[in-house]
C-alpha positions as CSV (number, residue, x, y, z in Angstrom):
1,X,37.3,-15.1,-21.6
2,X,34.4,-17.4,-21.8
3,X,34.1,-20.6,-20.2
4,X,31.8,-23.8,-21.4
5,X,29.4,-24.4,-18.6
6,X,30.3,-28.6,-18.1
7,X,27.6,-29.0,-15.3
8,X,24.6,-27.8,-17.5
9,X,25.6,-30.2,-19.9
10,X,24.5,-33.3,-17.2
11,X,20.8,-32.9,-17.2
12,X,18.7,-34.1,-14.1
13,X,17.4,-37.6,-15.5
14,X,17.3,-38.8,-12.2
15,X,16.7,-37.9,-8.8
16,X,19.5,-38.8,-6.2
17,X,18.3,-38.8,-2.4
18,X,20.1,-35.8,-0.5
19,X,19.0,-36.8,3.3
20,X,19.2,-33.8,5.7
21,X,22.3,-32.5,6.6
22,X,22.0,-32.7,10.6
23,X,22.2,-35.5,12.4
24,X,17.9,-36.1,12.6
25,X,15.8,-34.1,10.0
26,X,12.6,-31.9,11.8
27,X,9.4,-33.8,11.3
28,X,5.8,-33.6,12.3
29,X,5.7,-36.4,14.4
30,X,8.0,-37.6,17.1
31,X,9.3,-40.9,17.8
32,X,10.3,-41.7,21.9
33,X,11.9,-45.5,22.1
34,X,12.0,-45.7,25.9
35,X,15.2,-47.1,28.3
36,X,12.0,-50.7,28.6
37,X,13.7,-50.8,25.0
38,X,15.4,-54.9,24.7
39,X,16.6,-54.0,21.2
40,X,14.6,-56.6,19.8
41,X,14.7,-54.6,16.5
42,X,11.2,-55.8,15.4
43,X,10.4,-52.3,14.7
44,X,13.3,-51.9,11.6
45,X,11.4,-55.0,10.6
46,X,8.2,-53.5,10.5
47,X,8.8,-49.6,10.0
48,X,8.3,-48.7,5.8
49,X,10.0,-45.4,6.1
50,X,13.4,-46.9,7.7
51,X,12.5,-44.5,10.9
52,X,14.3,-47.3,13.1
53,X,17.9,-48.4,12.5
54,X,20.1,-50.8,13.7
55,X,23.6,-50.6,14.4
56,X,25.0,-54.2,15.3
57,X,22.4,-55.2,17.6
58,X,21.4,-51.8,19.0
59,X,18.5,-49.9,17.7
60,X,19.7,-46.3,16.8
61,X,18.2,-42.9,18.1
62,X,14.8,-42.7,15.4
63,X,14.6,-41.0,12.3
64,X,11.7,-39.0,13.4
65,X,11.0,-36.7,10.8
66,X,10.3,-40.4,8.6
67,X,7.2,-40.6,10.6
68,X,4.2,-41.3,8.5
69,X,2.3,-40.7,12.1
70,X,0.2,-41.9,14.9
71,X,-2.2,-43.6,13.0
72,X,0.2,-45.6,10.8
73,X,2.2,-46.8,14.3
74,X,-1.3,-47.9,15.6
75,X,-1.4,-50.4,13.0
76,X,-1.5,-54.1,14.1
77,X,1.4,-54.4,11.6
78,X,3.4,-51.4,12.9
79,X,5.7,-50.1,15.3
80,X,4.1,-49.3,18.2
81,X,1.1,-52.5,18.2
82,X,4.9,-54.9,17.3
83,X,7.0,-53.6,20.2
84,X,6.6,-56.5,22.5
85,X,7.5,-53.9,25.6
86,X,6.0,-51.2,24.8
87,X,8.7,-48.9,24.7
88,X,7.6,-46.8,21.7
89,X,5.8,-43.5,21.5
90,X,4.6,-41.7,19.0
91,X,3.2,-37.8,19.1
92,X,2.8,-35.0,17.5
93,X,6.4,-32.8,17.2
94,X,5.8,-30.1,19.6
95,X,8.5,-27.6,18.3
96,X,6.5,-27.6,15.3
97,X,4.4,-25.2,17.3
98,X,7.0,-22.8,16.9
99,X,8.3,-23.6,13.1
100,X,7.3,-21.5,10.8
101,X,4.7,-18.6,10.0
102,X,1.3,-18.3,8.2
103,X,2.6,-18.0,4.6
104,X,5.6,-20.4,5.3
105,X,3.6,-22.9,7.9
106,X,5.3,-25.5,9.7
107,X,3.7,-28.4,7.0
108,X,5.2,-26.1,4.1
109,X,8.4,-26.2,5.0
110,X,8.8,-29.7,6.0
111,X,7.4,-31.0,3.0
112,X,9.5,-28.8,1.2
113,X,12.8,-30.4,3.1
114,X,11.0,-33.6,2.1
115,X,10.9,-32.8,-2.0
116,X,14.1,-31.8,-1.5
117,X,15.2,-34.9,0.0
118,X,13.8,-37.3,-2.2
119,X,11.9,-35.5,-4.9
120,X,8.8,-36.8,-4.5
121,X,5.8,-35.6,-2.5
122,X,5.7,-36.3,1.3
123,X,4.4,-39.9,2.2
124,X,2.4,-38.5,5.6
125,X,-0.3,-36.0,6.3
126,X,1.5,-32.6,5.5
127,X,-0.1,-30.1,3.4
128,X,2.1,-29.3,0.7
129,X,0.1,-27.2,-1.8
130,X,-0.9,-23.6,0.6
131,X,-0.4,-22.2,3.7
132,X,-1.8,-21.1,6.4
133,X,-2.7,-16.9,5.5
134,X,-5.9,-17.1,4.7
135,X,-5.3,-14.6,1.6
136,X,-3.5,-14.6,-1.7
137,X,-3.0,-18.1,-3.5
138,X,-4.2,-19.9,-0.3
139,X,-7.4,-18.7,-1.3
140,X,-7.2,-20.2,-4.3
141,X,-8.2,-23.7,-5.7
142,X,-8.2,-25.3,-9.0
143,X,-11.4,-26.1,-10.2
144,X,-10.5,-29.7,-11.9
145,X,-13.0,-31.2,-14.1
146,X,-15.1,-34.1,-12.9
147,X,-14.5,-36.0,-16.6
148,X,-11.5,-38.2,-17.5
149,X,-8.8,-36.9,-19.0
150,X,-8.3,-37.1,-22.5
151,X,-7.5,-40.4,-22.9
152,X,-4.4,-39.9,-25.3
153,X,-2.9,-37.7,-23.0
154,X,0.4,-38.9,-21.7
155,X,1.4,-37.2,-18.2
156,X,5.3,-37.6,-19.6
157,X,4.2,-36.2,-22.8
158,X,3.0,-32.6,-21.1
159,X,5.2,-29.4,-22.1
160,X,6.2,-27.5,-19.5
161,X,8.5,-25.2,-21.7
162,X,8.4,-21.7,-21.8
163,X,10.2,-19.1,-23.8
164,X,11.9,-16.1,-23.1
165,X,12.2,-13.7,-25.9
166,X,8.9,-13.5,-27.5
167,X,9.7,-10.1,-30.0
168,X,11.5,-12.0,-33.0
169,X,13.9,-9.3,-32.8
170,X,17.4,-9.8,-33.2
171,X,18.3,-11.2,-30.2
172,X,18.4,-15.1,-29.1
173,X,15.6,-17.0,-28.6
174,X,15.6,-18.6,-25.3
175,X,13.6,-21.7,-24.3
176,X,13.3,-23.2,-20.8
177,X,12.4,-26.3,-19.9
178,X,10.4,-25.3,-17.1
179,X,8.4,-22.2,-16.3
180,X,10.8,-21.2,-13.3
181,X,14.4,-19.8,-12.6
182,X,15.8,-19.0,-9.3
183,X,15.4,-14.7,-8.9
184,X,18.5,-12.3,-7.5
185,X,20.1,-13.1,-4.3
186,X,23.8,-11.3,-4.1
187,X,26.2,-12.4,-2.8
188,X,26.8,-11.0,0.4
189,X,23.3,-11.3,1.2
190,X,23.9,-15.3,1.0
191,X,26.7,-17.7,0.8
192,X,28.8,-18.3,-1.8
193,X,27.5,-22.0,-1.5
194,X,23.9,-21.0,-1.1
195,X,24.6,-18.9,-4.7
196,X,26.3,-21.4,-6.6
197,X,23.9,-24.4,-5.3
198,X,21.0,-22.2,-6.9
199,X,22.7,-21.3,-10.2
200,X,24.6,-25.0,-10.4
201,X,20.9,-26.6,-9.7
202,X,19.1,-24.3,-12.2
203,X,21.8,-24.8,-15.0
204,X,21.5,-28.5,-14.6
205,X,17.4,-27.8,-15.3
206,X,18.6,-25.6,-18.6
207,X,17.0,-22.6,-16.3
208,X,18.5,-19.0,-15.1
209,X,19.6,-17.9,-12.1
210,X,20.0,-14.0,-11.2
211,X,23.1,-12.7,-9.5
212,X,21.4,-9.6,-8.0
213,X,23.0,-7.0,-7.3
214,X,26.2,-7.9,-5.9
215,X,28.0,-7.7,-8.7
216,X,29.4,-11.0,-10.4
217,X,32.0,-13.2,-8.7
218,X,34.6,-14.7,-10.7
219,X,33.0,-18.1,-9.6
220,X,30.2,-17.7,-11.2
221,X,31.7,-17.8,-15.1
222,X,31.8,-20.8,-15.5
223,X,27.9,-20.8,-15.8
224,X,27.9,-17.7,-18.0
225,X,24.6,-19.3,-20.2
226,X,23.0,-19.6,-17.0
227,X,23.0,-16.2,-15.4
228,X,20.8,-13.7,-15.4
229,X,23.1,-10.3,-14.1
230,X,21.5,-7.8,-12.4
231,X,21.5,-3.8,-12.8
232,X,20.6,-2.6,-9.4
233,X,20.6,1.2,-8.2
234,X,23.5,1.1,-6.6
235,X,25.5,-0.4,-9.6
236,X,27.4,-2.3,-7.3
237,X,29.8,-4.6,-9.0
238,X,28.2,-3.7,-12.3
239,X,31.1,-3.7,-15.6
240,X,30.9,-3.9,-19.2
241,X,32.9,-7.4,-19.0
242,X,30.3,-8.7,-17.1
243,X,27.5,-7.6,-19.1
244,X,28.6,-9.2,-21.7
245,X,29.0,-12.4,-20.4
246,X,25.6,-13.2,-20.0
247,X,22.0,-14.2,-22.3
248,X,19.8,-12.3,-20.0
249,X,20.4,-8.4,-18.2
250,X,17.9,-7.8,-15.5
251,X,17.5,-4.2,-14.7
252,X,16.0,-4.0,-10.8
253,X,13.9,-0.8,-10.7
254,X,12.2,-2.1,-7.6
255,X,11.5,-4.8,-4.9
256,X,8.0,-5.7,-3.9
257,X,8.9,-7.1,-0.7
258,X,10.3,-3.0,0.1
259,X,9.1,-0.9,-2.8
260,X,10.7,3.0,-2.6
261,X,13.6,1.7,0.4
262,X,15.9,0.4,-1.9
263,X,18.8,-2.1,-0.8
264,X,20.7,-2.3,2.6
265,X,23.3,-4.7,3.2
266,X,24.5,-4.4,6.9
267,X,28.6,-4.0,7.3
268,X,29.4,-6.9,9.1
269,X,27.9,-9.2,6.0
270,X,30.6,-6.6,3.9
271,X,33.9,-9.2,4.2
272,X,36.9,-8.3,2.2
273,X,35.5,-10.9,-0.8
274,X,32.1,-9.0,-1.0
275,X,33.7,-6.0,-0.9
276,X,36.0,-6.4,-3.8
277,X,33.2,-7.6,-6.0
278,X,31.0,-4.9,-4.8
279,X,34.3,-2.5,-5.7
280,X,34.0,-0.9,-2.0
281,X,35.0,-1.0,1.4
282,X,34.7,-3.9,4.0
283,X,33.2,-3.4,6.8
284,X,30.7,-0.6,5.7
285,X,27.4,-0.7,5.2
286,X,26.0,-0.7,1.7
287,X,22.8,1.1,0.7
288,X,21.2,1.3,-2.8
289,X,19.1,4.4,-3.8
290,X,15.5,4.2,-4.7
291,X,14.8,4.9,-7.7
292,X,17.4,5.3,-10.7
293,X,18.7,8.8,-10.3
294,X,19.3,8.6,-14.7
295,X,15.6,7.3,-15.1
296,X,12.3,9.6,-14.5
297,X,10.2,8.8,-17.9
298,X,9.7,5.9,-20.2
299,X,12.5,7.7,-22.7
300,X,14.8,7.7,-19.8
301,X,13.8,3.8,-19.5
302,X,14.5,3.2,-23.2
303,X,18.0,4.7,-22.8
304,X,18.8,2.5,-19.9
305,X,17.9,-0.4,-22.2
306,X,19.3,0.7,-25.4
307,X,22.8,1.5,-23.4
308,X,22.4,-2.5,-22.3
309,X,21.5,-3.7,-25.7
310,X,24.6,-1.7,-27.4
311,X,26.7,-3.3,-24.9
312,X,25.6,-6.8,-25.4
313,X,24.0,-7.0,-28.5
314,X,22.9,-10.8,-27.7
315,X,21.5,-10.2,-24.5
316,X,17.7,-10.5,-23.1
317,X,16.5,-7.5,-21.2
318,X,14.5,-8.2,-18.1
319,X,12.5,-5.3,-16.7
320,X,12.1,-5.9,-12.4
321,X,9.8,-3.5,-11.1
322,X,7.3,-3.7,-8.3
323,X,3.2,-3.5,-7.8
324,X,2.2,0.1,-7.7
325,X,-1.5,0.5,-8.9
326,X,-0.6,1.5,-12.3
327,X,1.7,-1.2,-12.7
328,X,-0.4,-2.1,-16.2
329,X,1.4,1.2,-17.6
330,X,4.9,0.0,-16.4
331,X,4.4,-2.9,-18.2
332,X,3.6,-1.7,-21.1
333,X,5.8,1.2,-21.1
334,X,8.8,-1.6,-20.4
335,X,7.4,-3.5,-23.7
336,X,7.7,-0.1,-25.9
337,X,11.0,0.4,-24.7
338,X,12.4,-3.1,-26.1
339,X,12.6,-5.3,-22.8
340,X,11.6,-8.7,-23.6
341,X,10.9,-9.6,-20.1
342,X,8.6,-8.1,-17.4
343,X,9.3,-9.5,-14.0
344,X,6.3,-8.3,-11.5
345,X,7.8,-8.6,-7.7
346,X,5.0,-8.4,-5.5
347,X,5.0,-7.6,-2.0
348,X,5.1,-11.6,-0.4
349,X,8.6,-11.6,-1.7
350,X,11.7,-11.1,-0.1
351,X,13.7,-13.1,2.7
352,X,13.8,-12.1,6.2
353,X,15.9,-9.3,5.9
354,X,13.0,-7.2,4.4
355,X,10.8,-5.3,7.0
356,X,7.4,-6.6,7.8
357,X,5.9,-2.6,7.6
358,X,6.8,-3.1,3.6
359,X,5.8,-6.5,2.6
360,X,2.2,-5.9,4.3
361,X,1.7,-2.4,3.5
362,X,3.3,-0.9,0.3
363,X,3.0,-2.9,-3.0
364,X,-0.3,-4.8,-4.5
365,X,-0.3,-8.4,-3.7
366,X,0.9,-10.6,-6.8
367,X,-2.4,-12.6,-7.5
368,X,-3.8,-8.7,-8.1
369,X,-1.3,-7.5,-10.9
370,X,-0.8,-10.6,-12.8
371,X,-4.2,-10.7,-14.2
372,X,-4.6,-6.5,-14.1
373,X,-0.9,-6.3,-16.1
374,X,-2.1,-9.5,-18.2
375,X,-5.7,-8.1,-19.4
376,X,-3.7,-4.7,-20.6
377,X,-1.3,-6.4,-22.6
378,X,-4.3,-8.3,-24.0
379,X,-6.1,-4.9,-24.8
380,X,-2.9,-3.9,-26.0
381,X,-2.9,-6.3,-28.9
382,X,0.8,-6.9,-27.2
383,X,0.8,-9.8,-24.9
384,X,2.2,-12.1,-27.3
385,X,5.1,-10.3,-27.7
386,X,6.3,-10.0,-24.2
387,X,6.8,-12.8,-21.5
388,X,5.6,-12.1,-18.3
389,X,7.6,-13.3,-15.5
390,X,6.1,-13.4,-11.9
391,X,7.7,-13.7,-8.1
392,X,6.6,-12.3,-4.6
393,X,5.2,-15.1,-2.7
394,X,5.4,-18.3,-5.0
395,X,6.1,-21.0,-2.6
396,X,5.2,-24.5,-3.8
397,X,4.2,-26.1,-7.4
398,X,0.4,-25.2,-7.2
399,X,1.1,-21.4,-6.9
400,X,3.3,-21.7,-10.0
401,X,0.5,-23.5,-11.5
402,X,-2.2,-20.7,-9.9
403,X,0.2,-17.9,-11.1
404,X,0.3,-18.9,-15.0
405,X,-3.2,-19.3,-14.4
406,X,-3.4,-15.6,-14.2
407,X,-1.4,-14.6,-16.6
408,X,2.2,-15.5,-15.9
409,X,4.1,-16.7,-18.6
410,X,6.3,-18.0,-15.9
411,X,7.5,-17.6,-12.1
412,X,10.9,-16.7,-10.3
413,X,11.7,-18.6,-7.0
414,X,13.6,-17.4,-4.3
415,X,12.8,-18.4,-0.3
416,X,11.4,-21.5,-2.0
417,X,15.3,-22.8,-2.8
418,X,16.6,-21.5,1.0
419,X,14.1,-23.6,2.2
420,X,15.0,-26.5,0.4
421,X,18.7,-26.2,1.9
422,X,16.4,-26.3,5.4
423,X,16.1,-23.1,6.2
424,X,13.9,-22.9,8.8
425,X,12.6,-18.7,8.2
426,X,14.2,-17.4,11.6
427,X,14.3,-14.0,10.0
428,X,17.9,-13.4,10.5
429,X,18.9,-13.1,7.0
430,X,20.1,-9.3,7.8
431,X,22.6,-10.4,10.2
432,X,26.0,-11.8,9.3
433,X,26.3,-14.2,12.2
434,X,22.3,-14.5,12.4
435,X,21.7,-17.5,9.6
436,X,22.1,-20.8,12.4
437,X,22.3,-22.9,9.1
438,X,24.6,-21.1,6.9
439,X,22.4,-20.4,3.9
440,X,22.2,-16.4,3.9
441,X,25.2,-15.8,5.8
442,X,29.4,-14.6,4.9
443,X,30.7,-16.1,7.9
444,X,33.5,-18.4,7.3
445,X,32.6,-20.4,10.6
446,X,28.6,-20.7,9.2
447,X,29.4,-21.2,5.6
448,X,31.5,-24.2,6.5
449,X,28.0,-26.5,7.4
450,X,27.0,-26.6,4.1
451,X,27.8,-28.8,1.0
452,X,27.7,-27.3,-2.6
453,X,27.2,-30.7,-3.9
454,X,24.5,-31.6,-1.6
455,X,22.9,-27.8,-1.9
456,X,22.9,-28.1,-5.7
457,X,21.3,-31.6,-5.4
458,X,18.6,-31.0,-3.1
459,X,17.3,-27.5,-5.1
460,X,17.5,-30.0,-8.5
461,X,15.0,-32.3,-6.4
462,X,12.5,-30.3,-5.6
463,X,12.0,-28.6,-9.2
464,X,11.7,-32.4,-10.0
465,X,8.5,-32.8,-7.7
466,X,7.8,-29.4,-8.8
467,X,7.4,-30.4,-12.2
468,X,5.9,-34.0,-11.9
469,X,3.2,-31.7,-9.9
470,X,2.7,-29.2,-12.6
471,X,2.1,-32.3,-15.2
472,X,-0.4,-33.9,-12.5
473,X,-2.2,-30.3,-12.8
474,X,-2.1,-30.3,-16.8
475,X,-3.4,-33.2,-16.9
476,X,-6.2,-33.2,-14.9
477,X,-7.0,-29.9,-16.5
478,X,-6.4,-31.8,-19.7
479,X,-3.9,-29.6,-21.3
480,X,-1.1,-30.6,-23.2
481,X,1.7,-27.9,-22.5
482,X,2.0,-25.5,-19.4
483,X,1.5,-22.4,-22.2
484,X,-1.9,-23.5,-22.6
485,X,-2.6,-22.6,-19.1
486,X,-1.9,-19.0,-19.0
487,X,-4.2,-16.6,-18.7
488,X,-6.8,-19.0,-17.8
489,X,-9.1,-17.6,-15.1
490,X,-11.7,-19.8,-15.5
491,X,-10.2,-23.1,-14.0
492,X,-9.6,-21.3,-11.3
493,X,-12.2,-20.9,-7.8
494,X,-11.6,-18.3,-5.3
495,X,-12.8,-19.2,-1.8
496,X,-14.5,-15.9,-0.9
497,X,-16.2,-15.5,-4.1
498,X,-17.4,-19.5,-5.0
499,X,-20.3,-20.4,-2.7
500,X,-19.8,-24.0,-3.7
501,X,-16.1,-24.2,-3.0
502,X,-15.5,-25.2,0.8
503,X,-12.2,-25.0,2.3
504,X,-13.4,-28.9,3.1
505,X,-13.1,-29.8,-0.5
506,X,-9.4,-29.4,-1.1
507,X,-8.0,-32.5,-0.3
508,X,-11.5,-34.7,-2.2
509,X,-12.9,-32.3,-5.2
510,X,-10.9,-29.3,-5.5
511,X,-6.9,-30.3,-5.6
């Protein structure tokens, strides 16, 4: 039975504020109002960011994470310089000390909460555009051009459209209106709220959203045009029926975040509901083999995708393999054997369930194989005929932008929409009792603190600031559609390697 997907049907025209869901929101700065307080309330007069509130005629506890910072509440026009007791404080937030690491800093993930929010970029001095690593895209910077624009180029007019089946085979064409859709988290591994605020979100975008290999919950049909299932290894939940349901099939040969471990999904995240889609047994722990058992050449790869098309003669293929070193051949060894989608998964990926000794040691960095798999599909005389998807450490608009720079067609998010439900990157994901905010969690207790409506609205929100930031970048590069980008090296500066690109420039020249 097929169902008509009613939500994708409302488009985003307009963002709707989704304020945090606990009582006061994280922020850089803290605000202390002390007991010399009179409740004057001079300070909701004076505050632009509403970070005081009244209730009757008694100022409420402060909206801290509002705070524009210590130099706004100097101002002679301002909080602090107004309060005529001197009762308000102002610092710097010291749990943000502990928030975060260096690819997800402390800034990145409160001005993500803040896109989220309100979709639009943060108002204070957080650094939304790369973290803290020292490697990979934070060691990259757009080299804008000092001239104008071109002055009939409209910001609103800019493309940012990309489409899915390049072959002009048989199957559907597919265009999306932007160059991202949300990449596999199964369910188990998250919330059924966390999953259906990504794939609700996405379809409201006219985007995909993977399932991955959990199998396919009967929740989920409703967004059937949406989905992107997922083949895994260990075939969990995988049918016929829900093969067909979908435009896209993503076979998983590989993770880059844990390359040659394959899946494990601990037995107390296995409930009774996972384990029924999942067609095993609650309470046990689930393991998925690396690799395919059935695939050992490119012939055995072409069965595996001729055996998808014969089932679902409609459907996309999506090829998801990792970053070895000769990833190039994958590529084109995928292409020859009729996938219409490559997805590179390099080894920043993956939430905190996947072990620290893979993501830093087994799979080649993203920012590598996107131009190496790029150039060989190029030589290849083939690279027009395949799109060329990428994930593995894309964390804000700018490394979308830096990714189709090297040869992405496009980019799958992941952490990025946990984040903007406020997760805070504890590393717990693993645990079935260990996500504090309920986002990658199956207990009934932790599911319970989220929303889907206000899930599904803040992940919307923040592909809106995503793509007003992506047009910004266009524009100032003077391009007139985000397909124009790809590929293009050259607009690009690498710290390491430009002598006249300082890390001092970012904010003045470079960004």
């Amino acid at each position: 039975m097929r169902y008509r997907n009613i939500w994708s049907e409302v488009p985003p025209r307009k963002v709707i504020a989704t304020p945090s869901r606990f009582r006061r929101g994280i922020g850089k700065y803290t605000v202390v109002v002390s007991d010399a307080c009179n409740h004057c309330l001079k300070c909701v007069v004076v505050c632009p960011e509403s970070v005081f509130r009244a209730r009757g005629s008694k100022l409420e506890p402060p909206q801290d994470h509002l705070c524009l910072g210590i130099e706004c509440s100097k101002k002679s026009n301002r909080c602090m310089a107004n309060c005529p007791v001197s009762a308000i404080r102002v610092g710097v937030n010291p749990s943000v000390k502990a928030l975060g690491d260096r690819r997800w800093t402390a800034d990145l993930l409160m001005s993500t909460w803040r896109m989220a929010e309100t979709g639009s970029l943060p108002k204070n001095d957080l650094e939304y555009r790369i973290g803290g690593s020292q490697g990979g895209f934070d060691r990259l910077r757009f080299a804008f051009p000092k001239r104008l624009p071109k002055p009939d180029l409209d910001k609103n007019d800019i493309d940012t459209s990309i489409t899915l089946n390049r072959r002009n085979d048989a199957c559907e064409r597919i265009d999306i209106p932007i160059p991202v859709y949300g990449g596999g988290m199964s369910f188990g591994s998250i919330s059924q709220v966390t999953m259906l605020s990504r794939i609700r979100a996405y379809a409201a975008w006219g985007s995909f959203c993977c399932t991955g290999e959990g199998g396919y919950p009967e929740i989920l049909y409703p967004f059937d045009d949406h989905i992107i299932t997922q083949v895994a290894t260990g075939l969990f939940g995988v049918r016929e029926e829900t093969i067909q349901r979908v435009k896209i099939v993503e076979f998983k040969y590989a993770q880059g975040a844990k390359p040659g471990l394959g899946g494990h999904l601990l037995g107390d995240k296995v409930t009774p509901a996972v384990a029924r889609i999942r067609e095993t047994v609650p309470g046990s722990s689930l393991f998925s083999p690396f690799p395919f058992h059935s695939v050992y050449s490119v012939e055995d790869h072409k069965k595996h995708i001729d055996w998808i098309k014969t089932v679902n003669k409609r459907g996309l293929v999506s090829v998801k393999v990792s970053t070895p070193s000769d990833v190039d051949m994958v590529a084109v060894g995928s292409y020859y054997a009729g996938a219409h989608i490559v997805h590179l998964d390099g080894s920043y990926g993956g939430t905190g369930a996947a072990p620290d000794v893979a993501k830093k040691n087994i799979a080649m960095p993203i920012e590598y194989a996107i131009p190496k798999v790029h150039k060989f599909l190029v030589d290849e005389g083939i690279r027009d005929e395949i799109c060329l998807i990428a994930s593995g450490g894309a964390r804000t608009a700018y490394d979308v932008a830096k990714a189709i720079a090297l040869g992405a067609d496009g980019v799958v998010t992941g952490t990025s929409d946990l984040v903007a439900l406020e997760c805070v990157r504890c590393h717990n994901c693993e645990s079935g009792r260990g996500c504090a905010r309920g986002i990658a969690t199956t207990d009934a207790e932790l599911v319970g603190l989220m929303d889907l409506e206000w899930g599904t609205r803040r992940i919307i929100n923040m592909l809106w600031c995503w793509r007003d930031q992506l047009r910004e970048i266009l524009y100032r590069l003077g391009m007139r559609s985000i397909r124009e980008l790809v590929g293009r090296t050259d607009v690009l500066a690498h710290l390491d390697y430009n002598s006249n690109v300082q890390d001092d420039d970012v904010r003045e020249a470079i960004y």
